[in-house]
C-alpha positions as CSV (number, residue, x, y, z in Angstrom):
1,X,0.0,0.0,0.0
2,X,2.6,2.3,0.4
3,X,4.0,1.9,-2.8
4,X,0.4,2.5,-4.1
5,X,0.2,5.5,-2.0
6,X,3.9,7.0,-2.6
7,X,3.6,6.2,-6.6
8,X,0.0,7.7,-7.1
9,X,-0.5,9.6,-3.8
10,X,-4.0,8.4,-3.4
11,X,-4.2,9.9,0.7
12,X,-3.7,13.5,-1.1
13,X,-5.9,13.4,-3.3
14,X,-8.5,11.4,-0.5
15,X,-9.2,8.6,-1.9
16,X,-8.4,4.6,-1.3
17,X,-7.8,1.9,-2.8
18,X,-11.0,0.3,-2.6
19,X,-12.4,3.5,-3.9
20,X,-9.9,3.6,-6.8
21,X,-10.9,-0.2,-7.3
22,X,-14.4,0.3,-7.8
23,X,-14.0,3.2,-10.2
24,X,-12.1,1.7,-12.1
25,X,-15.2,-1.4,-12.5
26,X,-17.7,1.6,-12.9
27,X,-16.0,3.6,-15.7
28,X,-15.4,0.0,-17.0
29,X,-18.8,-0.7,-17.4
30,X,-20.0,2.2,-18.9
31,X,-17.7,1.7,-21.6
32,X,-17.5,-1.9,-21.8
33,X,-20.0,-1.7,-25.2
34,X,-17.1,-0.6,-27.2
35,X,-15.3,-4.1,-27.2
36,X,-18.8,-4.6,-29.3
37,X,-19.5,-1.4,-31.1
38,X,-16.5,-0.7,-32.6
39,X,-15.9,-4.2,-34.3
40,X,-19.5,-3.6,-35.8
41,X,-18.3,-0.4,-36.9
42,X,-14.9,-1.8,-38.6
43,X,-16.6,-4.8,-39.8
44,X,-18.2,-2.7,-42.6
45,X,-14.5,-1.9,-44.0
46,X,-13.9,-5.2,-44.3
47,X,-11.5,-5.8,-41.0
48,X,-12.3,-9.2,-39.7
49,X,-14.4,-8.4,-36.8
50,X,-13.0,-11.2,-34.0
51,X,-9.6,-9.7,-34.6
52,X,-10.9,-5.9,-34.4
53,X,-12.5,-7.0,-31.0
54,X,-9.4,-8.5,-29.6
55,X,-7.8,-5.2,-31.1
56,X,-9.9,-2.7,-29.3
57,X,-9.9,-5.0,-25.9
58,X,-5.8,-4.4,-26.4
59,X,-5.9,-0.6,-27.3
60,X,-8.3,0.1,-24.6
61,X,-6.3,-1.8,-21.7
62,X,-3.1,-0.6,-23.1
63,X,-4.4,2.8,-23.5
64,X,-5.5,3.1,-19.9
65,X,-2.9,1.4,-18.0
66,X,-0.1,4.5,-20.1
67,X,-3.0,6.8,-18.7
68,X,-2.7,5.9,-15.3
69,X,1.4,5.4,-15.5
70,X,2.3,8.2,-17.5
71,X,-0.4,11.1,-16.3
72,X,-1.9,9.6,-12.9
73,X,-5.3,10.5,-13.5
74,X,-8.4,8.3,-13.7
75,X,-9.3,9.1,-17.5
76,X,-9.6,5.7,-19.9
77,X,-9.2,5.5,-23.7
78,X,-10.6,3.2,-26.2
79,X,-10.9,3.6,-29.4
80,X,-13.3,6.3,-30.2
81,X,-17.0,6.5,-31.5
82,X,-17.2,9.2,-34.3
83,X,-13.8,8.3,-35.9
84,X,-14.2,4.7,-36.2
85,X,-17.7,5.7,-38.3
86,X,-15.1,8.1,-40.6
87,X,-12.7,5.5,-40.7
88,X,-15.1,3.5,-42.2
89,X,-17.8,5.3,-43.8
90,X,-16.0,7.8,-45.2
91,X,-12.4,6.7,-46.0
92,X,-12.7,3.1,-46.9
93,X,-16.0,3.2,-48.2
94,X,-16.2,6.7,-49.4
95,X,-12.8,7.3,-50.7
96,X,-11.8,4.0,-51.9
97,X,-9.0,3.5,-49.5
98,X,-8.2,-0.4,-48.3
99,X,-8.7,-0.3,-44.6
100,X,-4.8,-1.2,-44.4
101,X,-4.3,1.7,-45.9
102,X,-6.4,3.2,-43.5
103,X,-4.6,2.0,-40.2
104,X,-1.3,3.2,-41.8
105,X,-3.1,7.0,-42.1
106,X,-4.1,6.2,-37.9
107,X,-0.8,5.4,-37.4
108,X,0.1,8.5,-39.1
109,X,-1.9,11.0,-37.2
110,X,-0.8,9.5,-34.0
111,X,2.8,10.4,-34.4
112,X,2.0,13.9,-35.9
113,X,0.0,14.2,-32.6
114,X,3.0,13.1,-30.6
115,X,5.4,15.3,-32.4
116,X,3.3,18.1,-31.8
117,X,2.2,17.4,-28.4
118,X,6.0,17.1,-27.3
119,X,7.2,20.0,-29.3
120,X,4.6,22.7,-27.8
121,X,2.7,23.7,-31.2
122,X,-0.6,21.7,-29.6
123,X,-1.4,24.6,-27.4
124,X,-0.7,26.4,-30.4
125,X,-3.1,24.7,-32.5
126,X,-5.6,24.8,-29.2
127,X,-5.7,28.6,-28.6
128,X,-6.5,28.6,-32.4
129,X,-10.0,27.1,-32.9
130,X,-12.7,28.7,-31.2
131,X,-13.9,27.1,-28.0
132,X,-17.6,26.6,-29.6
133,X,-16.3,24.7,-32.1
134,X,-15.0,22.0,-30.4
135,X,-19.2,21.6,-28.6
136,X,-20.3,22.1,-32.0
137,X,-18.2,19.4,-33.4
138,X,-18.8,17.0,-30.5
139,X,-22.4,17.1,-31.5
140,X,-22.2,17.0,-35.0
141,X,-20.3,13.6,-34.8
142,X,-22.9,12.6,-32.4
143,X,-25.6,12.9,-34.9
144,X,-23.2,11.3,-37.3
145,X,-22.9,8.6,-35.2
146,X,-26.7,8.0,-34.6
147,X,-27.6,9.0,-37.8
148,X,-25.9,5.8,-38.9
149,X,-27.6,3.6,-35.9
150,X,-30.9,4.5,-37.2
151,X,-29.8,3.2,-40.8
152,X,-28.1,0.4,-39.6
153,X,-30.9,-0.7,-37.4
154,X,-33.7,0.4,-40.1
155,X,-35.5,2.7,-38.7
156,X,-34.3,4.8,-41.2
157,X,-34.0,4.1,-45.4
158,X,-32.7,5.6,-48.5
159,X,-35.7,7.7,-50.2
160,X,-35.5,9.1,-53.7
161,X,-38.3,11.9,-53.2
162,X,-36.7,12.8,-49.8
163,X,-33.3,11.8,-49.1
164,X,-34.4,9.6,-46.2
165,X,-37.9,8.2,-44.6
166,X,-39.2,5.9,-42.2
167,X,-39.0,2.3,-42.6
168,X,-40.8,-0.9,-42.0
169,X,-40.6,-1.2,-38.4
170,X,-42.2,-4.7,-37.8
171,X,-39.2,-5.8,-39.5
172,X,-37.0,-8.1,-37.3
173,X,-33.7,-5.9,-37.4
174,X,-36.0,-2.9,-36.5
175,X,-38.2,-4.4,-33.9
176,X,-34.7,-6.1,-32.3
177,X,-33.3,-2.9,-32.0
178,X,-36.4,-0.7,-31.0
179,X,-35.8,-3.1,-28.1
180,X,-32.6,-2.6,-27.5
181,X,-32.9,1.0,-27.4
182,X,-35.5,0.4,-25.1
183,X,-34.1,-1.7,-22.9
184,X,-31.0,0.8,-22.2
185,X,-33.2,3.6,-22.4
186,X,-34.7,2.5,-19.2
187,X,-31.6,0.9,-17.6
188,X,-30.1,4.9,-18.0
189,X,-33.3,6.1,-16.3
190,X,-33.0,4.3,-13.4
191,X,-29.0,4.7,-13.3
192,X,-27.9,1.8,-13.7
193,X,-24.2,1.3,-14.5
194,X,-23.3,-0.7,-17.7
195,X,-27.0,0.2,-19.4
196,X,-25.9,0.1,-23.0
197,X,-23.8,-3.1,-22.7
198,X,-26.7,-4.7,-21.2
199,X,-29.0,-3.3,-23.7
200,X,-26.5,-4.6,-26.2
201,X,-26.5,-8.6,-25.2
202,X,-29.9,-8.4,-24.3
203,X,-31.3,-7.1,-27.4
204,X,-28.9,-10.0,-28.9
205,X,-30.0,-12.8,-26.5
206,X,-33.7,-11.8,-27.6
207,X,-32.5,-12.3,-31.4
208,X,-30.9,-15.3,-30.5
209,X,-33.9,-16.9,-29.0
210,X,-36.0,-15.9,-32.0
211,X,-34.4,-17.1,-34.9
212,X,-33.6,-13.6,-36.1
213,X,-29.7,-13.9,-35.7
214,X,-27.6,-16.5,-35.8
215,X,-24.9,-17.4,-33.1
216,X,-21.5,-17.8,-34.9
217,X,-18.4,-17.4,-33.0
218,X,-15.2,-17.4,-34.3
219,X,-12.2,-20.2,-33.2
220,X,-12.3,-18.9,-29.5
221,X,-8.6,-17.9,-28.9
222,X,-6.0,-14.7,-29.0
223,X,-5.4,-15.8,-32.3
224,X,-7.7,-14.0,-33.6
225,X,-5.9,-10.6,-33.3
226,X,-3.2,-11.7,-35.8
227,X,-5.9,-10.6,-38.9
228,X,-5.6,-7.5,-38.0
229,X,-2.3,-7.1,-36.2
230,X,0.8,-4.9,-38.0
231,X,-1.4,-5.1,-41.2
232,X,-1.0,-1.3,-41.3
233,X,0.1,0.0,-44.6
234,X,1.9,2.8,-43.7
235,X,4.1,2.8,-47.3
236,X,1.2,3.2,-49.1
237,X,-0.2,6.2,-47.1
238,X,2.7,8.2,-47.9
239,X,3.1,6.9,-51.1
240,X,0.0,8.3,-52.8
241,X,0.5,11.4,-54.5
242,X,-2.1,14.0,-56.6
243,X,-5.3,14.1,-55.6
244,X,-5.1,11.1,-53.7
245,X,-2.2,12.5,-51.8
246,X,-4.4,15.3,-51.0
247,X,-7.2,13.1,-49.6
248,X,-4.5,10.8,-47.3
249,X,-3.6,14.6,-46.1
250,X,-6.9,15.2,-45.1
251,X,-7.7,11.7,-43.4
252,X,-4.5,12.0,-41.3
253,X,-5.7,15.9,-40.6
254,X,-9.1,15.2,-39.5
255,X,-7.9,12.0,-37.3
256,X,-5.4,14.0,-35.8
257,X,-7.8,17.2,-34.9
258,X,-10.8,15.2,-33.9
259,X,-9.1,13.5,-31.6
260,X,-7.2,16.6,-30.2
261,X,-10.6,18.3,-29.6
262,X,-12.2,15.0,-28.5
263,X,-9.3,14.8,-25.9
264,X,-9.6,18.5,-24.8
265,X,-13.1,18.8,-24.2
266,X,-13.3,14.9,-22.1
267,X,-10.2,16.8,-20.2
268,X,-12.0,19.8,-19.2
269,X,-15.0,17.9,-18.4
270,X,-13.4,14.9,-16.0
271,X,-10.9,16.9,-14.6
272,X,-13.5,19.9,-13.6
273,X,-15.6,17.0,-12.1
274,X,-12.7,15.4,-9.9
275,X,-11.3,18.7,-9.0
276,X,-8.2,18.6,-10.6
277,X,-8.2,21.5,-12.3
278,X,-5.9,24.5,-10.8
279,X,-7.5,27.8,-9.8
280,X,-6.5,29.7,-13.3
281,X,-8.0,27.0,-15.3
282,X,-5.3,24.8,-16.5
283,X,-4.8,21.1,-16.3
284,X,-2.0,19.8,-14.4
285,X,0.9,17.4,-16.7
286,X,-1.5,18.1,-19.9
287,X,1.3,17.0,-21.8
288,X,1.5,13.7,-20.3
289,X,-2.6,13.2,-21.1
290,X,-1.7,14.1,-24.6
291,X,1.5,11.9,-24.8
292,X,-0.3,9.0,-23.3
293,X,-3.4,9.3,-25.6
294,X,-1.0,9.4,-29.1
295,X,1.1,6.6,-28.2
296,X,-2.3,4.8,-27.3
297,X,-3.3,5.7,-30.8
298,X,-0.5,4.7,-32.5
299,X,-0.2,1.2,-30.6
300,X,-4.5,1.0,-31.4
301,X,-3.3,1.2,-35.1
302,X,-0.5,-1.5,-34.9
303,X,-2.9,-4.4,-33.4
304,X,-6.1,-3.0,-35.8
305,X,-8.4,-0.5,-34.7
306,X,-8.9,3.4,-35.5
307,X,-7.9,6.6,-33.2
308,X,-7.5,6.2,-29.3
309,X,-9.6,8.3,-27.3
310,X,-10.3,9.2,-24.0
311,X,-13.9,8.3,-23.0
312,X,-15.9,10.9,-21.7
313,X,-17.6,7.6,-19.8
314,X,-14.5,8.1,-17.5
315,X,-16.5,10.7,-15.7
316,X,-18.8,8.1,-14.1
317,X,-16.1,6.5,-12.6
318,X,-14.6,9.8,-11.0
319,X,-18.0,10.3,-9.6
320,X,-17.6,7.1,-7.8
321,X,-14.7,8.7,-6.3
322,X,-11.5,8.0,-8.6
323,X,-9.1,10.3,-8.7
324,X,-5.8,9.2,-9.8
325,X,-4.2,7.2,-12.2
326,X,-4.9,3.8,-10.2
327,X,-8.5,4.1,-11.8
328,X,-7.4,3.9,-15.3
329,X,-5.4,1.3,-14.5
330,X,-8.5,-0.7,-12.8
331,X,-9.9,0.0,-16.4
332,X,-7.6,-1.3,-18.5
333,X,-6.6,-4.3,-16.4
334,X,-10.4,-5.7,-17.1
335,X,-10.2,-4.7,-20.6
336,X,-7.3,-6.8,-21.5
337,X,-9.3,-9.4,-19.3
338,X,-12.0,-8.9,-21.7
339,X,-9.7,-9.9,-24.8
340,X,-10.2,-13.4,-23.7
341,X,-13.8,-13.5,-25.5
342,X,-13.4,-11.0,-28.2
343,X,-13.7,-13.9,-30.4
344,X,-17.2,-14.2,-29.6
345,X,-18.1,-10.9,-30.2
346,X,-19.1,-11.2,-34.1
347,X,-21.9,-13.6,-32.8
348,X,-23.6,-10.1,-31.8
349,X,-26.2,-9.0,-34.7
350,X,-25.8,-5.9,-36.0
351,X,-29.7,-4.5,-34.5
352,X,-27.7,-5.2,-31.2
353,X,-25.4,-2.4,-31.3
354,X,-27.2,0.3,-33.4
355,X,-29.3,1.5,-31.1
356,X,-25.7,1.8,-28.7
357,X,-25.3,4.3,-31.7
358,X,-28.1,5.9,-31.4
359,X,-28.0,6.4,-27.4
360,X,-24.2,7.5,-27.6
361,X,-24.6,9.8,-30.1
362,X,-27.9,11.2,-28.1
363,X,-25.2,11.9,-24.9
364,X,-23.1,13.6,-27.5
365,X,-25.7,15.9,-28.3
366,X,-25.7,17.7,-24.9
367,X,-22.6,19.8,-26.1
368,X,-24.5,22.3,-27.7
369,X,-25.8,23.6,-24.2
370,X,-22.2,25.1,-24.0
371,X,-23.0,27.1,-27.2
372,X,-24.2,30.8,-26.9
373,X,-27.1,30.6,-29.5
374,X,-27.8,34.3,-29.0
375,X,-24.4,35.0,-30.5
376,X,-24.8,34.9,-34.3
377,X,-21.1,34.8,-34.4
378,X,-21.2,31.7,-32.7
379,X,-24.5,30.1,-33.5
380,X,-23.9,29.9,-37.2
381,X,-20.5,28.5,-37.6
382,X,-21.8,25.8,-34.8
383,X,-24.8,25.1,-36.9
384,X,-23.2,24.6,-39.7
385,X,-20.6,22.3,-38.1
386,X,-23.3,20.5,-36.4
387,X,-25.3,19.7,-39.8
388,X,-22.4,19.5,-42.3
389,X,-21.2,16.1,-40.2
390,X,-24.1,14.3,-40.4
391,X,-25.6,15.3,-44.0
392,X,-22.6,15.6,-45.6
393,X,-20.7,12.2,-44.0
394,X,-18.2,13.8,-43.1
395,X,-16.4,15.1,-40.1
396,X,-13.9,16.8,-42.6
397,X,-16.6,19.3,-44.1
398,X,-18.1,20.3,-40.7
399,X,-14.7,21.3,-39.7
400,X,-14.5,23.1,-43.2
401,X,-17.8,24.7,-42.7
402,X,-17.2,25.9,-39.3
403,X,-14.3,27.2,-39.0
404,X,-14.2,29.1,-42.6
405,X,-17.8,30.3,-41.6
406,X,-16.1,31.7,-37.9
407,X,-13.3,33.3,-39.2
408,X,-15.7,34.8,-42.4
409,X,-18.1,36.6,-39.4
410,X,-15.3,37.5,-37.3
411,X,-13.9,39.7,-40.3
412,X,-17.6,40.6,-40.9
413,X,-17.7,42.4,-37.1
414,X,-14.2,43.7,-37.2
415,X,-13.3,41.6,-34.8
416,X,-10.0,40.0,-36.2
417,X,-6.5,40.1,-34.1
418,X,-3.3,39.1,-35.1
419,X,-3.2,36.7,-32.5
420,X,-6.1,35.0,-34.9
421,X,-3.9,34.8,-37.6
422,X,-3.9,30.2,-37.6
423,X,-7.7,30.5,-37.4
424,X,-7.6,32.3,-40.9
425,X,-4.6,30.3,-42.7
426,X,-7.0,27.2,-41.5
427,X,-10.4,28.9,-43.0
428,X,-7.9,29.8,-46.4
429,X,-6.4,26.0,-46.7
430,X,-10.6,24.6,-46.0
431,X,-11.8,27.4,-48.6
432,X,-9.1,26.0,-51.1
433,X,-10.3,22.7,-50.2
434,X,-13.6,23.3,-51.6
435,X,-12.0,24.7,-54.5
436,X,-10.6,22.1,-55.3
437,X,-13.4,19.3,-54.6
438,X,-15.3,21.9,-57.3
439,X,-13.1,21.2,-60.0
440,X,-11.7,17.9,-59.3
C-alpha cells in the first residue's frame, strides 16, 4: 500500500484503494460496449471483426494502463465512436482506400500528434479554434454517429423523393433494435451502471432466441488478433500522391484534430468534475494526457483498430470517487481481461449495437448547451458544423464549414487580431479545399 500510496498519492488526493478499485469497475462498465460497437463499426470496412475485437480490448487496456502510468489520473481511452464511423464510412467506403491503408493514415496522425504534443505547437493549435467549435463538433459527430444507428438498425431508409424516410418497423432488425434502445433507455433512467452493454447482449440474446440472428463465433482464442495485427500499410499512405495524396492529407488531418478536440473537451469535463483543475484553469501534466493518448493511438493502429480516445464515460467512474491514475489502470486491467472473449463478439447482430449508436450519439448531443445561440457569431458557424457532419458524411466538411464560416463573421464584425492569424490560414487552406473538390 505504500508503494500504491507513494507512486499515485492516493491519501492527497483522499481517496483509497477500494475507492480507486471500484471506479475503475464503474467507468469499465460504462464503456464496456465498445469491445462490441467498434468491431460492428470496422466490420463494414472489411477488418475481420474477431480480430478488431481482440484489437480494441488491447488498445483500450493498453491505453489506460499508459493513462494511469504516465499522467496519474483516472481518464480511460478506447478507441473512439465518431472516428471509427469516418474510418469506415468515409475513407474506406467513401474514398476507396483499403482499410490497411487506412490504419497506416491512424498510425500517421498518431505520431503527428506526438510530435506536436512534445514539441509545444498543440497549445498552439488549441488557442487557435474557437472554444464553440469544439461543442459544435462533439455534436455533429454525435448525430453522425446516430444518424448511422438509425440506418443500420432500419429505422431509417434511403428515399428518392426525400433523401431519407421511415422504414418498416415490424421488420425483425427494426423491432430487435427498438428493443434494444428500449431496454438501455430505461436501464439509463434508473442509473444503472453498464446500461448500454446490457441493452446490447440483451437485445442479442432476444435475437438469439427468436431465430432472427444467428450465433456464430469465431475459433475462440487470442489468435484472432493476428488478422488484423501490423497489417497497417503505412508505405502506401505516404506513397499516394495528386489528388489522392491530398485526400491521405486530409484523413490523417481530421484523425489527428478530432481526436485533439475530443481529448480536450473529455479533459475539461473529467478533470473539472474530480477537481483537478488548478485555480486559473489549467490542467496539471496536460502533456503527459496528450502523450499517453497518441502513443495509445499509434499502438490502437498496430494491433487493428482506429484513433484512441479518452472516454468521456471516464466521468462516471470519477464520480464514484476515482481520482488518480490507479482508476485507469482498474480499467484497463479488465479490458485486456476482456480480450479473452473477443472472439465471440461477431456472434452479436448488428440490430444489437445500433441502437448503442443511437443512445451515444444522443449523450453527444448535450454539447450544444455550452454554445451561446444568441451570438450569431457563434451560433452559425456551430450550426453549420453540427449539420455538415451528419448530412454531408463527413467530419472533414463540418470542420471546413465551421471554421471558414467563424473566421468569415469574425472579419464581418471587425473583430479580427493578429493573435487569430492560424484560425484564418485554416479557413484559407478549408476554402481552397472546396475549391478544389469543385473542380476535381
Amino acid at each position: 500500500m505504500s508503494f500504491l500510496e507513494k507512486r499515485f498519492g492516493l491519501e492527497a488526493h483522499g481517496t483509497s484503494l477500494r475507492t480507486e478499485a471500484l471506479a475503475g469497475f464503474t467507468t469499465f462498465l460504462t464503456m464496456a460496449y465498445i469491445v462490441i460497437v467498434n468491431p460492428a463499426i470496422l466490420g463494414q470496412a472489411g477488418m475481420p471483426v474477431a480480430a478488431v475485437a481482440a484489437a480494441t480490448c488491447l488498445a483500450a487496456g493498453f491505453g489506460s494502463i499508459l493513462m494511469g502510468l504516465i499522467a496519474n489520473y483516472p481518464i480511460a481511452l478506447a478507441p473512439g465512436m465518431g472516428l471509427n464511423a469516418y474510418f469506415t464510412f468515409t475513407v474506406v467506403k467513401g474514398m476507396g482506400l483499403p482499410w490497411e491503408t487506412a490504419l497506416g493514415c491512424v498510425f500517421l496522425s498518431g505520431i503527428a500528434f506526438l510530435v506536436l504534443t512534445v514539441a509545444g505547437v498543440r497549445q498552439l493549435i488549441v488557442g487557435a479554434i474557437p472554444r464553440p467549435l469544439f461543442s459544435a463538433i462533439a455534436a455533429g459527430i454525435g448525430l453522425f454517429i446516430a444518424f448511422i444507428g438509425l440506418k443500420e438498425a432500419g429505422i431509417i431508409v434511403p428515399n428518392p423523393a426525400t433523401t431519407v424516410a421511415l422504414g418498416d418497423l415490424t421488420q425483425p432488425t427494426a423491432i430487435l433494435a427498438i428493443l434494444g434502445l428500449a431496454v438501455m433507455g430505461g436501464l439509463m433512467v434508473w442509473r444503472v451502471k453498464g446500461a448500454i452493454l446490457i441493452g446490447i447482449l440483451a437485445a442479442a440474446a432476444a435475437g438469439w432466441a427468436l431465430g432472427l440472428a444467428k450465433v456464430t463465433p469465431g475459433e475462440y482464442g487470442l489468435a484472432a488478433l493476428t488478422a488484423t495485427a501490423f497489417k497497417l500499410d503505412v508505405p502506401a499512405a505516404l506513397r499516394l500522391n495528386g489528388g489522392a495524396g491530398m485526400a491521405i492529407a486530409e484523413v490523417i488531418f481530421v484523425f489527428l484534430f478530432v481526436d485533439l478536440f475530443d481529448n480536450v473537451g473529455t479533459l475539461v469535463a473529467v478533470t473539472k468534475k474530480a477537481g483537478l483543475i488548478q485555480p486559473d484553469g489549467t490542467i496539471p501534466r496536460l502533456n503527459r494526457i496528450l502523450t499517453a493518448d497518441s502513443i495509445a493511438t499509434i499502438g490502437g493502429s498496430l494491433a487493428g483498430t482506429s484513433t484512441v480516445v479518452s472516454y468521456i464515460e471516464s466521468a462516471s467512474g470519477v464520480a464514484a470517487g476515482g481520482r488518480t491514475g490507479l482508476t485507469a489502470i482498474v480499467v484497463g486491467v479488465l479490458f485486456l481481461l476482456t480480450l479473452f472473449f473477443a472472439p465471440w463478439v461477431q456472434a452479436i447482430p448488428a440490430a444489437a449495437t445500433a441502437p448503442a449508436l443511437i443512445i451515444v450519439g444522443s449523450m453527444m448531443v448535450g454539447a450544444l448547451a455550452d454554445i451561446d445561440w444568441d451570438d450569431p457569431g457563434v451560433a452559425i458557424p456551430a450550426f453549420l458544423t453540427v449539420i455538415a457532419i451528419p448530412l454531408t458524411f463527413s467530419i472533414a466538411n463540418g470542420l471546413a464549414f465551421g471554421i471558414t464560416a467563424f473566421a468569415i463573421l469574425k472579419l464581418a464584425r471587425g473583430q479580427a487580431k493578429p493573435g487569430d492569424w492560424l484560425l484564418f490560414v485554416l479557413a484559407a487552406l478549408f476554402v481552397a479545399r472546396f475549391i478544389y473538390m469543385g473542380a476535381a
